[in-house]
N, C-alpha and C positions, 0 to 999 in steps of 0.2 A: 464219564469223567476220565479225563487224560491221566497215566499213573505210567510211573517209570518203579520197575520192579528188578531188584537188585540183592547180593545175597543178604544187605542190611535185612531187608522186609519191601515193603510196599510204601511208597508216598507219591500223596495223589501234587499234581501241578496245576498252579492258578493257569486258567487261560481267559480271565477279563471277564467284563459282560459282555452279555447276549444282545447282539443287535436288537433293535427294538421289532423288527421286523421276525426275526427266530422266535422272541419273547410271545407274540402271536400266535404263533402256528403250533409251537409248544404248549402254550396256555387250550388252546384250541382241541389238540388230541387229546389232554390230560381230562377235558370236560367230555369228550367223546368216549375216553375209556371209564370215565366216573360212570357215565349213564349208564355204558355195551353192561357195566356190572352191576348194576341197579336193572337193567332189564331180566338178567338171569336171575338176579335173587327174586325178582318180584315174576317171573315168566312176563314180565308186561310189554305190550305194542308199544303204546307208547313211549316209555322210557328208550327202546331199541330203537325206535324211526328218530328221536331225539339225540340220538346219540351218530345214530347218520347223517343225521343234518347237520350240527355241528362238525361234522368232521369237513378240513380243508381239502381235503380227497377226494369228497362227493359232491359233485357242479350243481344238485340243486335238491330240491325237496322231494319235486317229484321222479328224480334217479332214484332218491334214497326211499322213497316207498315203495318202487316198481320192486328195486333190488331186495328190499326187506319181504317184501309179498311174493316175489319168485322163489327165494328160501328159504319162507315157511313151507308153499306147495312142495319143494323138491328133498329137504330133509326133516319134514314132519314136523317139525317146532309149535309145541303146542302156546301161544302170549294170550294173555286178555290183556 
């Protein structure tokens, strides 16, 4: 959030809505960091491969497995 900071204090500045297109891709990480934290709290596979596939970052399901299953092998991460 844009904020002009002054010796008044702090006040933040409208800047409009969110393309409908940002509204997306925002809506998109917010569900992909919802999950990344429901995989930690639960140690679960699934919730974590969910949470990469959801993301607009990762091109496809099977990127987001390879990359989730190279990461377990390489920093131990124990999921069911």
């Amino acid at each position: 959030m844009p904020v002009t900071v002054n010796a008044k204090g702090v006040k933040h500045r409208k800047i409009g809505m969110l393309p409908h297109f940002l509204k997306g891709l925002f809506c998109s990480l917010k569900e992909s960091d919802r999950l990344a934290i429901e995989a930690v709290r639960h140690n679960s596979y699934e919730n974590a491969l969910q949470a990469l596939a959801v993301n607009p970052f990762v091109p496809s399901l099977n990127k987001a497995r390879d990359f989730l299953d190279r990461a377990i092998r390489q920093e131990g991460f124990v999921l069911h």
